[in-house]
TORPA-4810 file (N, C-alpha, C, O; in nm, 3 decimals):
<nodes>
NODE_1_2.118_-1.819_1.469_1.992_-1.777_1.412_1.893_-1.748_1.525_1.909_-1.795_1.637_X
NODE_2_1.762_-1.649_1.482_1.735_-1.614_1.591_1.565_-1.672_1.590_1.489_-1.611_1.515_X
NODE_3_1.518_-1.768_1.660_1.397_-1.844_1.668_1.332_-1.791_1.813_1.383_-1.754_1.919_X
NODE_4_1.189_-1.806_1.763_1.101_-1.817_1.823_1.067_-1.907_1.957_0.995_-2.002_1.926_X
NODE_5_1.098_-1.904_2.102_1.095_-1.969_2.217_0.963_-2.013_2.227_0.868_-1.938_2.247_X
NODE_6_0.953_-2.192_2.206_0.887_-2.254_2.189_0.736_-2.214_2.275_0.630_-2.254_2.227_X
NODE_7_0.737_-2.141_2.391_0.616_-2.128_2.474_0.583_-1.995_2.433_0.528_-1.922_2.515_X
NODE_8_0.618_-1.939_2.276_0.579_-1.825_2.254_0.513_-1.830_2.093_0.468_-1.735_2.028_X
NODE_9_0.524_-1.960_2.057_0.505_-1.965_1.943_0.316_-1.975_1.958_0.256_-1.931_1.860_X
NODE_10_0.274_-2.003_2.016_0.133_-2.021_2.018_0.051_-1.845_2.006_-0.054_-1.819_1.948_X
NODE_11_0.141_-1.752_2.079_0.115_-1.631_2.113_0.141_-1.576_1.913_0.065_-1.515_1.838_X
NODE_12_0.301_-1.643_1.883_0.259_-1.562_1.727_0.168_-1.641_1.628_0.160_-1.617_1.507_X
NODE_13_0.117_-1.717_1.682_0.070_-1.811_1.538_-0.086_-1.745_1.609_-0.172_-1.761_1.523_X
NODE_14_-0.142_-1.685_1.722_-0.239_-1.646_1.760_-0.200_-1.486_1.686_-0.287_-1.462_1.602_X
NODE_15_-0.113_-1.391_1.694_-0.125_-1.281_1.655_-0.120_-1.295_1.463_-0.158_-1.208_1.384_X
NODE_16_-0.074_-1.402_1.437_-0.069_-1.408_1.271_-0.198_-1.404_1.240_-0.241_-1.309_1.175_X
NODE_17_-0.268_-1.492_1.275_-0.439_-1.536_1.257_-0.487_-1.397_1.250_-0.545_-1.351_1.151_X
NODE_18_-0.453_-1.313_1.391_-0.532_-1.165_1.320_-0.486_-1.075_1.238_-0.554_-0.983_1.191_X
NODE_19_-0.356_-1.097_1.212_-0.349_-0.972_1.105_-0.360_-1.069_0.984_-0.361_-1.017_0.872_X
NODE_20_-0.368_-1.219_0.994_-0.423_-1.236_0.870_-0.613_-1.194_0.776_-0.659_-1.161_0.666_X
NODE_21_-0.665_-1.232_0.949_-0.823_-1.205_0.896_-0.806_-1.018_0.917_-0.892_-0.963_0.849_X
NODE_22_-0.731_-0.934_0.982_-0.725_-0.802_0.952_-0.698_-0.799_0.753_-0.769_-0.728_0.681_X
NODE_23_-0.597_-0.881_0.701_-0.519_-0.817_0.566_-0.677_-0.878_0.455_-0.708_-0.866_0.337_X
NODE_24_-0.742_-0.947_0.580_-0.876_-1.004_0.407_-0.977_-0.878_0.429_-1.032_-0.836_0.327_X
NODE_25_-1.012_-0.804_0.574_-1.090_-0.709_0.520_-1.007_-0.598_0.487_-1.076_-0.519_0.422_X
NODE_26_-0.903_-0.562_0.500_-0.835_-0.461_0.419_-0.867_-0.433_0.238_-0.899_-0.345_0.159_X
NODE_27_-0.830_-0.584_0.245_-0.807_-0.650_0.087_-0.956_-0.601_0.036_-0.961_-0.532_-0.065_X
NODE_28_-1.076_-0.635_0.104_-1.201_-0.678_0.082_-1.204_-0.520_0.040_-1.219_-0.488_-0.077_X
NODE_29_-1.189_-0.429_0.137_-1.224_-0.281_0.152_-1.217_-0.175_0.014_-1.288_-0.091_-0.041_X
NODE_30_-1.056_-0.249_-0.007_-0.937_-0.190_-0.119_-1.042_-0.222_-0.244_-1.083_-0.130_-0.315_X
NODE_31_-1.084_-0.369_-0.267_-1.138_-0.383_-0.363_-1.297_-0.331_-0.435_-1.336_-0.304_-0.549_X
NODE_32_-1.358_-0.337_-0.291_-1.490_-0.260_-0.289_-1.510_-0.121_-0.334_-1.599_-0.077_-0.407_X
NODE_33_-1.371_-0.035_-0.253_-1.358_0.057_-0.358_-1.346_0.098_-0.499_-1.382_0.206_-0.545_X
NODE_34_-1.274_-0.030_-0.582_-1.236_0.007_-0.650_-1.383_-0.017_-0.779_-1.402_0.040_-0.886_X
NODE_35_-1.457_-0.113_-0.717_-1.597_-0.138_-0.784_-1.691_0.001_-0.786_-1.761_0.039_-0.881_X
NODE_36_-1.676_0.059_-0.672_-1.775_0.202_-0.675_-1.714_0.332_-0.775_-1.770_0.408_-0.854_X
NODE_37_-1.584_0.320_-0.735_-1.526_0.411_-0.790_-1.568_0.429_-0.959_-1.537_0.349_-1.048_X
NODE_38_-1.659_0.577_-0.979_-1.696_0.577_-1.098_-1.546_0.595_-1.208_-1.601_0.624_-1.314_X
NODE_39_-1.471_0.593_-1.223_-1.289_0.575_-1.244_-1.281_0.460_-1.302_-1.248_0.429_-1.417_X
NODE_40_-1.328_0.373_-1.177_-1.248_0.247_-1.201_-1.161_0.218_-1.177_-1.111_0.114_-1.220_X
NODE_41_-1.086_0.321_-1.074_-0.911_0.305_-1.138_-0.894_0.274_-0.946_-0.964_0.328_-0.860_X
NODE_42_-0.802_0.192_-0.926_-0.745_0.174_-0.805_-0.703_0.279_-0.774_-0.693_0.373_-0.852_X
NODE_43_-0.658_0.284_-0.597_-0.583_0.431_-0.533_-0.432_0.340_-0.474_-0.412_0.275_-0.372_X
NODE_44_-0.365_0.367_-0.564_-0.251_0.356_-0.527_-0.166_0.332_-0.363_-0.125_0.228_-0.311_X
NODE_45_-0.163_0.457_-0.320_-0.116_0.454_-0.164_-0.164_0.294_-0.098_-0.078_0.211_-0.068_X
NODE_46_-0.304_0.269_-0.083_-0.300_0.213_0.016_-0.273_0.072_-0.042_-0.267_-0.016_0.044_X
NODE_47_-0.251_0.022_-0.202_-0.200_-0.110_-0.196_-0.084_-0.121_-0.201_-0.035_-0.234_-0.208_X
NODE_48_0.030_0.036_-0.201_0.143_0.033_-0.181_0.158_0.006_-0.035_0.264_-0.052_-0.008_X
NODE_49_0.077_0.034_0.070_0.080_0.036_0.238_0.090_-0.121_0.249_0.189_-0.180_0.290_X
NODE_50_-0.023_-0.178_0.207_-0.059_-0.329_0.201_0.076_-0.451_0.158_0.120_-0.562_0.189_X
NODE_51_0.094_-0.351_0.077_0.251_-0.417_0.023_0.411_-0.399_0.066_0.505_-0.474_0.040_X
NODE_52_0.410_-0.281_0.137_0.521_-0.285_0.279_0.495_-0.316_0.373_0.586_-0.317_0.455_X
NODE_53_0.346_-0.364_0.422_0.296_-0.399_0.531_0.390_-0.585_0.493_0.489_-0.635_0.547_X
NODE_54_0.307_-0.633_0.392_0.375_-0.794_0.380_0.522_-0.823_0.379_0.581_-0.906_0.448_X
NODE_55_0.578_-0.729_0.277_0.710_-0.736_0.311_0.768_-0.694_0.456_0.881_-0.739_0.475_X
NODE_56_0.720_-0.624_0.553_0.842_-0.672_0.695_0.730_-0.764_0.708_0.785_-0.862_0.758_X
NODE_57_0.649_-0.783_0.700_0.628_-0.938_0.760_0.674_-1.025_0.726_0.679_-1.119_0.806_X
NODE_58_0.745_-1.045_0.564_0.795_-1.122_0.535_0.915_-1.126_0.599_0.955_-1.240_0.622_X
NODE_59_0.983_-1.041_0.632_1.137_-1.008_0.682_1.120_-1.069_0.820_1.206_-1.153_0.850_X
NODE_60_1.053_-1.051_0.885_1.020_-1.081_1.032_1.009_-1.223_1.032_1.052_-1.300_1.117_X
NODE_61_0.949_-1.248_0.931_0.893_-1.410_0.944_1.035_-1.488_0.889_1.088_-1.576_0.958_X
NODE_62_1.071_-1.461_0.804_1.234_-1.486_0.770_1.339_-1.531_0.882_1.420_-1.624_0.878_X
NODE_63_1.313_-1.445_0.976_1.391_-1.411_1.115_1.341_-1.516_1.153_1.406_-1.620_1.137_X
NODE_64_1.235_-1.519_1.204_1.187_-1.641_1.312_1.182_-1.732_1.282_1.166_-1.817_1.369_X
NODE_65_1.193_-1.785_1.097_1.253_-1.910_1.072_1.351_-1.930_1.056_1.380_-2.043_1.015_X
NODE_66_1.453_-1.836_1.078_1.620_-1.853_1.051_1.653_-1.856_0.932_1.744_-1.937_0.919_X
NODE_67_1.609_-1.782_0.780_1.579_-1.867_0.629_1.662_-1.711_0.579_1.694_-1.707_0.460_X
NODE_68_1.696_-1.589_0.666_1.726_-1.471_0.616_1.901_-1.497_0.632_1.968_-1.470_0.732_X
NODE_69_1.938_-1.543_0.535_2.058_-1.542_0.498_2.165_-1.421_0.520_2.276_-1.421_0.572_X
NODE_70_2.085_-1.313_0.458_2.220_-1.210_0.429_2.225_-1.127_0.570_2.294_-1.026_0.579_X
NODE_71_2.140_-1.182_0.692_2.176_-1.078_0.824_2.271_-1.193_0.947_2.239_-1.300_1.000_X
NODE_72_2.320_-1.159_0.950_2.405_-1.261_1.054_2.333_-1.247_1.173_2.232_-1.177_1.182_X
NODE_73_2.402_-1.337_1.300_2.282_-1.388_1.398_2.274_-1.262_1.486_2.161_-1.218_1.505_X
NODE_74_2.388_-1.190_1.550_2.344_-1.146_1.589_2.366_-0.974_1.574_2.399_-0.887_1.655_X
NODE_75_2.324_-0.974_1.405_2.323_-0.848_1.367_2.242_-0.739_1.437_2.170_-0.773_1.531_X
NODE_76_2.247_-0.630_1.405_2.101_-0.549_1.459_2.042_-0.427_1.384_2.006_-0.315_1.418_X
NODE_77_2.052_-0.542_1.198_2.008_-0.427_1.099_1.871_-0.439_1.175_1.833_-0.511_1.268_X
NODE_78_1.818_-0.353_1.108_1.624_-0.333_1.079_1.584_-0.469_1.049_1.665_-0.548_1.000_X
NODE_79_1.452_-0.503_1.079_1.390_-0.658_1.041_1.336_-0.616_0.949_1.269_-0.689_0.877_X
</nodes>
């Protein structure tokens, strides 16, 4: 399985923090729109973006906890 080298984990748990406070003003943005919008109606694309954005993160994050079952160790599908 393929983990995260312990003197590097500080570096991703520092890059998680920003694309986490990046995904709240995304979120914030997405939603603000959708309040002005005389519609009402959400825009599609970008909470479909938002939502392949989480999934490889989820895939990635899978990886670096070793929890992704169906890729062997040292496969070299796509993450």
């Amino acid at each position: 399985m393929m983990f995260i080298e312990l003197e590097n984990r500080s570096i991703v748990a520092e890059k998680l923090r920003d694309l986490t406070e990046l995904y709240f003003v995304v979120k914030e943005i997405i939603l603000y729109f959708e309040e002005v919008n005389p519609e009402q109606k959400a825009d599609i694309q970008p909470i479909n973006e938002l939502r392949n954005a989480f999934d490889h993160l989820m895939r990635c994050s899978s990886t670096w906890l070793g929890i992704n079952a169906n890729i062997e160790a040292n496969s070299s599908l796509y993450i």
